[in-house]
Wavefront OBJ file of the C-alpha trace (Angstrom):
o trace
v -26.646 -5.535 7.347
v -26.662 -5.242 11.486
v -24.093 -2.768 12.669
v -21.605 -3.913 15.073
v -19.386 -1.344 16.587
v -17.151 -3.688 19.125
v -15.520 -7.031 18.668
v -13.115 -9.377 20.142
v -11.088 -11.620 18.350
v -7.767 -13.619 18.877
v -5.241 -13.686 16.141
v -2.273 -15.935 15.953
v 0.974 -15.970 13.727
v 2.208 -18.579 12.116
v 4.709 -20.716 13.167
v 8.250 -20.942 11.598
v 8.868 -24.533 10.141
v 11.415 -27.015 11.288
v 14.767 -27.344 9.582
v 15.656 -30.421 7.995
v 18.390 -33.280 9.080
v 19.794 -34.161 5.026
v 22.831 -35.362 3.819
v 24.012 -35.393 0.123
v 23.247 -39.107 -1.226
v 24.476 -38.514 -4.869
v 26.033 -41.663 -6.240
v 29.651 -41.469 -6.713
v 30.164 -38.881 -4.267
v 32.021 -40.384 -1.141
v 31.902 -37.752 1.219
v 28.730 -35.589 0.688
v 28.555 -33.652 4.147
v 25.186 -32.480 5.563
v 22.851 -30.747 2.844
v 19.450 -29.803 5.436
v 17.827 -26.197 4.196
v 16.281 -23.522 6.970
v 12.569 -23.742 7.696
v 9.951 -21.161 6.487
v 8.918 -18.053 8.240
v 5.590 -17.737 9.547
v 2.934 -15.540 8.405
v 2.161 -12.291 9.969
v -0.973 -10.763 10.739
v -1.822 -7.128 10.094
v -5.382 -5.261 10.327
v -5.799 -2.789 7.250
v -8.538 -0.598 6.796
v -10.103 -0.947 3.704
v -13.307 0.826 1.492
v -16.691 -0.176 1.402
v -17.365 -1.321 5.172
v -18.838 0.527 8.426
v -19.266 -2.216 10.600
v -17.321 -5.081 12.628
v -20.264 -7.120 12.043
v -17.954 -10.248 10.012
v -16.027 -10.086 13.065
v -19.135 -11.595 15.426
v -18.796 -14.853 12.969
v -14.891 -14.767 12.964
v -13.005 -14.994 16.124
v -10.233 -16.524 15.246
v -7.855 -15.285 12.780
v -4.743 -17.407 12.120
v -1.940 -17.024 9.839
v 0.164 -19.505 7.748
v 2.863 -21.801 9.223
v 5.684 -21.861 7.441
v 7.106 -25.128 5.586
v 9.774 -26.922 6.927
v 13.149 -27.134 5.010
v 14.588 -29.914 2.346
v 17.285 -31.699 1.466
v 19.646 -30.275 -1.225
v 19.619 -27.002 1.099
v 16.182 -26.369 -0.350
v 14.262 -23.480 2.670
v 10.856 -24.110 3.233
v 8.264 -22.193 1.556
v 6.978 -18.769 4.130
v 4.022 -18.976 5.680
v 0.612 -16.615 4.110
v 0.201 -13.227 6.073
v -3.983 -12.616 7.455
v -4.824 -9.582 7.319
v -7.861 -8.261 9.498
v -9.402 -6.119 7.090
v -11.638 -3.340 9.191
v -13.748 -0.011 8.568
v -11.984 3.593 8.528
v -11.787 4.309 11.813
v -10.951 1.766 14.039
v -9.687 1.169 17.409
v -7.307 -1.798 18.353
v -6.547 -2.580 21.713
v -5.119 -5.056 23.297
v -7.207 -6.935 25.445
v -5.228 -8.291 28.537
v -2.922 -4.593 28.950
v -5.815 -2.269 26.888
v -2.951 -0.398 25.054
v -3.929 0.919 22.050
v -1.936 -0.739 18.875
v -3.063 1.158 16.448
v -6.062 4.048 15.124
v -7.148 3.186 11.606
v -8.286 6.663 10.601
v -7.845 6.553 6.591
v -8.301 4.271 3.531
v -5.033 1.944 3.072
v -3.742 2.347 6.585
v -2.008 -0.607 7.134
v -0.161 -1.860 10.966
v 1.776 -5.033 11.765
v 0.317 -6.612 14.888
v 1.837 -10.343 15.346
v 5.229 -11.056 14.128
v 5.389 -15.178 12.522
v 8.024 -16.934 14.065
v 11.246 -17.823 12.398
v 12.138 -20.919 10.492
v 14.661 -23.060 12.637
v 18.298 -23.855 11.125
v 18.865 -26.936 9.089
v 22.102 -29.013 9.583
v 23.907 -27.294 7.278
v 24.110 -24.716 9.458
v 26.180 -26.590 12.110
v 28.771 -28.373 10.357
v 32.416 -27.307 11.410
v 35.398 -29.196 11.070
v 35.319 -30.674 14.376
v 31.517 -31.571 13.590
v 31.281 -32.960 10.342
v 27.684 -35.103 9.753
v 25.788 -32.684 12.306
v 22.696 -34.556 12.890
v 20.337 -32.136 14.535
v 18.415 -28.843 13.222
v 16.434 -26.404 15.115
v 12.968 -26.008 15.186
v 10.681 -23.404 14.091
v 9.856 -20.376 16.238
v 6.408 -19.855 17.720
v 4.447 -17.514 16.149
v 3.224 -14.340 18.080
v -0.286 -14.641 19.422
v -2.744 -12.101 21.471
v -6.398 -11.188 22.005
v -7.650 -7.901 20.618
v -10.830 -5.571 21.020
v -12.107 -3.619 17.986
v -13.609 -0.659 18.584
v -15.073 1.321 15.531
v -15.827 5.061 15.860
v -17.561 6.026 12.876
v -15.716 9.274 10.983
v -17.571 12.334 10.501
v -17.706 15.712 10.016
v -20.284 16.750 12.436
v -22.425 15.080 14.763
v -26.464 15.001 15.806
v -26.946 15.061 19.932
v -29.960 15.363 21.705
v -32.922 13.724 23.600
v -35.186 11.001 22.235
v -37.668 12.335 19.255
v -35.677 15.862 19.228
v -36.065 14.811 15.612
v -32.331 13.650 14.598
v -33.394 10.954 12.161
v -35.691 12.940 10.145
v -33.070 16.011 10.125
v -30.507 13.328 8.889
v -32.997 11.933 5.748
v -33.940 15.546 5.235
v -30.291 16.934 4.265
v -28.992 13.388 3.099
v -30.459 10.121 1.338
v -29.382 8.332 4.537
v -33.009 6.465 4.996
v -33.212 5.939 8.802
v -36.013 4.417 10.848
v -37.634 7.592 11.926
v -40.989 7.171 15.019
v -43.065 8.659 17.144
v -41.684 6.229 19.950
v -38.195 6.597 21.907
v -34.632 5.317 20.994
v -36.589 4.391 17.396
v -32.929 4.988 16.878
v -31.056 2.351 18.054
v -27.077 1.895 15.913
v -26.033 5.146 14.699
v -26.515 6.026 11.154
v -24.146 8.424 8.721
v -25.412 10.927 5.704
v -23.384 13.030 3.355
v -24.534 16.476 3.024
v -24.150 18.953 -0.102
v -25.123 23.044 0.350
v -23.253 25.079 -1.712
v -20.971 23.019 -3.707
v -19.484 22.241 -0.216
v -20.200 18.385 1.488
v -19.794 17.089 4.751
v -20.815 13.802 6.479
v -23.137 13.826 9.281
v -23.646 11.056 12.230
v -26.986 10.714 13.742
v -26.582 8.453 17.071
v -28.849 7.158 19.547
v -30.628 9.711 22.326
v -29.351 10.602 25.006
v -31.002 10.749 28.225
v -30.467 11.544 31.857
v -28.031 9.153 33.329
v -27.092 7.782 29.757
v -23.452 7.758 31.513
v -24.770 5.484 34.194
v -26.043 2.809 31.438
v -29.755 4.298 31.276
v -31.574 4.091 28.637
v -29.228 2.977 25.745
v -26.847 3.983 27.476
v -23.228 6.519 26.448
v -21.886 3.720 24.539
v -22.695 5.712 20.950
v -21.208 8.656 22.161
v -17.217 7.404 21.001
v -19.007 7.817 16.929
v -18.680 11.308 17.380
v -15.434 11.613 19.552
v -13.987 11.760 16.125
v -16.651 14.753 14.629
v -15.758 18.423 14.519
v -18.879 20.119 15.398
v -21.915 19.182 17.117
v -25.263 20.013 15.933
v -27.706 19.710 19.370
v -31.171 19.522 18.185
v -34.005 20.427 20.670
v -37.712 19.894 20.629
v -39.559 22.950 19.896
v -42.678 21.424 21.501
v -41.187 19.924 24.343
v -42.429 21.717 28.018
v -38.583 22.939 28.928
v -36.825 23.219 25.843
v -33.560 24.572 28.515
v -34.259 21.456 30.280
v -33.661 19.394 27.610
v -30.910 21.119 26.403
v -29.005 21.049 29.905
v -29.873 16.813 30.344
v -28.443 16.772 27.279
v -24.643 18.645 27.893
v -24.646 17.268 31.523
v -24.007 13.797 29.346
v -21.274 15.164 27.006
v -19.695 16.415 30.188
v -19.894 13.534 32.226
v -18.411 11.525 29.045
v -15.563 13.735 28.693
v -13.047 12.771 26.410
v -13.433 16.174 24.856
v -17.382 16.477 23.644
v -18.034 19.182 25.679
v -15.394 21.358 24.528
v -16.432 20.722 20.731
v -17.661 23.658 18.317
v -21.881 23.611 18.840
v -24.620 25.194 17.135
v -27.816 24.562 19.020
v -31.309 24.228 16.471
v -34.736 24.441 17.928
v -36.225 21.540 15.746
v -40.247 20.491 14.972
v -40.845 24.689 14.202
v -43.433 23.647 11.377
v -45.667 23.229 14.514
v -44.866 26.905 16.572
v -45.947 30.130 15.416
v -43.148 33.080 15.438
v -44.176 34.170 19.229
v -43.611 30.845 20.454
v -40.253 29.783 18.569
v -38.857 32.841 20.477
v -40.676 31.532 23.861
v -38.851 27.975 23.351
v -35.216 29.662 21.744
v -35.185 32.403 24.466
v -34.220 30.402 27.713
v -31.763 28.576 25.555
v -29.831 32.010 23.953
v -29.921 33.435 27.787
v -28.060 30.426 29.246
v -25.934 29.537 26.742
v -24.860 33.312 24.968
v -25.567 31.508 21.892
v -28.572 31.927 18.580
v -30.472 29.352 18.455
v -31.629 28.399 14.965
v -35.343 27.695 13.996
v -35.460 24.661 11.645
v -38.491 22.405 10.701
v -36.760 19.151 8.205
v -40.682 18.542 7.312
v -41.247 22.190 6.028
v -37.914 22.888 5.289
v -38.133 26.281 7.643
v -34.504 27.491 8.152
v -32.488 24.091 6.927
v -30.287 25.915 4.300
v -29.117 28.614 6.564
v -28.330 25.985 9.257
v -26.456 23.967 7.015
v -24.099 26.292 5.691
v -23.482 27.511 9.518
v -22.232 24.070 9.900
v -20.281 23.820 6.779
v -18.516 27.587 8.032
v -18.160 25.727 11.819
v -16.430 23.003 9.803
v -13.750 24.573 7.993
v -13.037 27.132 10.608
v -12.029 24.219 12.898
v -10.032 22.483 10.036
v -7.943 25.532 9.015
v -7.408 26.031 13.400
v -6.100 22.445 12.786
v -3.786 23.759 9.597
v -2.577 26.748 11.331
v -1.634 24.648 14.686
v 0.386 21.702 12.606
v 2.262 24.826 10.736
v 3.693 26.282 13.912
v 6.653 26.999 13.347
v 9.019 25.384 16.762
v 10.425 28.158 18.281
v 14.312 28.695 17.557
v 17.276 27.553 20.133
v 18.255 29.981 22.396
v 21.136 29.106 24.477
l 1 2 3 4 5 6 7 8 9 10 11 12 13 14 15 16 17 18 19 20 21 22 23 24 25 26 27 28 29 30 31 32 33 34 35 36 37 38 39 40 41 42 43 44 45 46 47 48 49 50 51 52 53 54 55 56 57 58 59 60 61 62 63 64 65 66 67 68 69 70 71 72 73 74 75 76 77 78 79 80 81 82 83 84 85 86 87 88 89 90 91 92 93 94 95 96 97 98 99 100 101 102 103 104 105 106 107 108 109 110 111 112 113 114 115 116 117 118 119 120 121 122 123 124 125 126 127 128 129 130 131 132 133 134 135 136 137 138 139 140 141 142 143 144 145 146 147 148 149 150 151 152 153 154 155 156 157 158 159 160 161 162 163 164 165 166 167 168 169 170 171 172 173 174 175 176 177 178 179 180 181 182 183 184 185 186 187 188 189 190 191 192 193 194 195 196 197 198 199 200 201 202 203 204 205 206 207 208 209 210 211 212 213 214 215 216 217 218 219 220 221 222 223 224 225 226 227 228 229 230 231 232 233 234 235 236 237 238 239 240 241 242 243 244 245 246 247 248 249 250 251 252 253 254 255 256 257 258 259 260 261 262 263 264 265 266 267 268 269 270 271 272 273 274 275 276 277 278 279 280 281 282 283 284 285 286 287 288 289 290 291 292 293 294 295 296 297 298 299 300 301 302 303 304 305 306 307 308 309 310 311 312 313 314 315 316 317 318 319 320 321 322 323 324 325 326 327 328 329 330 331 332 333 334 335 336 337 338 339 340 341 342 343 344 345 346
């Protein structure tokens, strides 16, 4: 399955139906008066996010969503039938903007989530509705109303616990198969990862779910390379894991391309809990891991874990440091929504 993270569609309700012009025909009745029933709603259209999907990709086929009209009314007062609802059914975590103001509608964050985003139109008044005594055989109804209609961008941000950064071959992908059964392509080439890839991670008895995106390089917020474009995956994450190269020439370097990105991004990356990992140590000796780590530790006031994912060096230890990072930051979340307001003084 190709993973598409951005779509545009345009989704139209349906329209309400027409009421109907009757009159009452029975035999033996002389004076039957107007009998026309209301016309049907339309159909709505909602988005809902639903299980078992992590990509927009159905909605590269499917541009157009309509709903239902609805049916137009009878004689006998009979009201048309309503029209069927669409629903846009989308991954967990999903953006939905409107194209022509870009407000955001709605944030699809959790199974079930459900939002209403164009109204159907409603059915139009039979005749019945407009006899009076000075108006007797009324012979006019109102149409149907037209349906709500708008263009929309989808925007998925995957949902994860924590989040892989770092330059090209830092050695994200193979930390990612390591810990998880995620199976991504993993080279010896650049941006051999190229859609971002999620992995669920057990140490302890604890889990979390980790995101692996693209590499970042200088500029990435300019459009170079592949670009920033991957970064909005982990917007959502609570922790960042920054992997550098252990055999790279200026590990600090790499490290400082790297958060010059998540800076120039903003939206709140570079503020994020991060634990920094000197990766590829199955290939250093102890006197050079401390060469690489050491530049790193001075700039940042931060330990930088050794790791290998080939040899396993130091992958257990790092793990539960991010599984600690994790539920620090969600009981800071608890505590915060538990405030108590501060009482009325007058």
């Amino acid at each position: 399955m190709k993973f598409l993270d951005q779509a545009k569609v345009y989704i139209k309700a349906g329209n309400g139906g027409p009421g109907c012009v009757s009159f009452r025909r029975e035999k033996y009745i002389e004076f039957g008066g107007p009998d026309g029933g209301d016309g049907g709603k339309g159909g709505d259209v909602y988005a809902e996010a639903v299980e078992g999907l992590n990509t927009l990709i159905d909605y590269r086929y499917q541009q157009h969503i309509k709903a239902k009209a609805g049916v137009h009314g009878m004689g006998r007062d009979r009201t048309g039938a309503g029209g069927a609802d669409a629903v846009i059914k989308v991954p967990a975590g999903t953006q939905i903007i409107d194209a022509e103001t870009e407000e955001e509608l709605a944030d699809l964050t959790e199974i079930g989530q459900r939002v209403l985003l164009a109204r159907g139109g409603n059915g139009g008044f039979g005749n019945t509705h407009f006899k009076s005594s000075t108006n007797q055989a009324p012979r006019h109804a109102n149409p149907g109303q037209t349906g709500e209609e708008r263009t929309l961008i989808l925007r998925l941000k995957l949902i994860a616990d924590a989040g892989l950064v770092g330059l090209p071959n830092a050695g994200k992908s193979t930390f990612l198969s390591a810990v998880s059964k995620a199976r991504p392509k993993i080279g010896d080439y650049p941006f051999t990862t190229i859609h971002p890839g999620l992995g669920v991670v057990h140490v302890d008895g604890r889990e979390f779910i980790l995101a692996d995106i693209p590499g970042l390089i200088e500029g990435a917020h300019e459009g170079a390379g592949l670009g920033d474009t991957f970064l909005g995956h982990i917007e959502r994450c609570r922790v960042l894991l920054h992997l550098v190269d252990g055999t790279s020439e200026e590990p600090l370097e790499a490290y400082n391309t790297v958060r010059g990105e998540l800076e120039a991004y903003e939206n709140g990356l570079a503020e994020k809990p991060e634990i920094i990992a000197l990766s590829k140590c199955d290939s250093l000796d102890e006197e050079l891991e401390d060469l690489q780590a050491e530049p790193i530790e001075r700039a940042t006031g931060k330990d930088v874990a050794r790791i290998s994912a080939i040899s396993g060096k130091g992958m257990i230890p790092l793990l539960r440091q991010i599984a600690d990072a994790i539920e620090a930051d969600k009981a800071a979340e608890r505590g915060k929504d538990a405030r108590p307001e501060p009482a009325w003084q007058p």
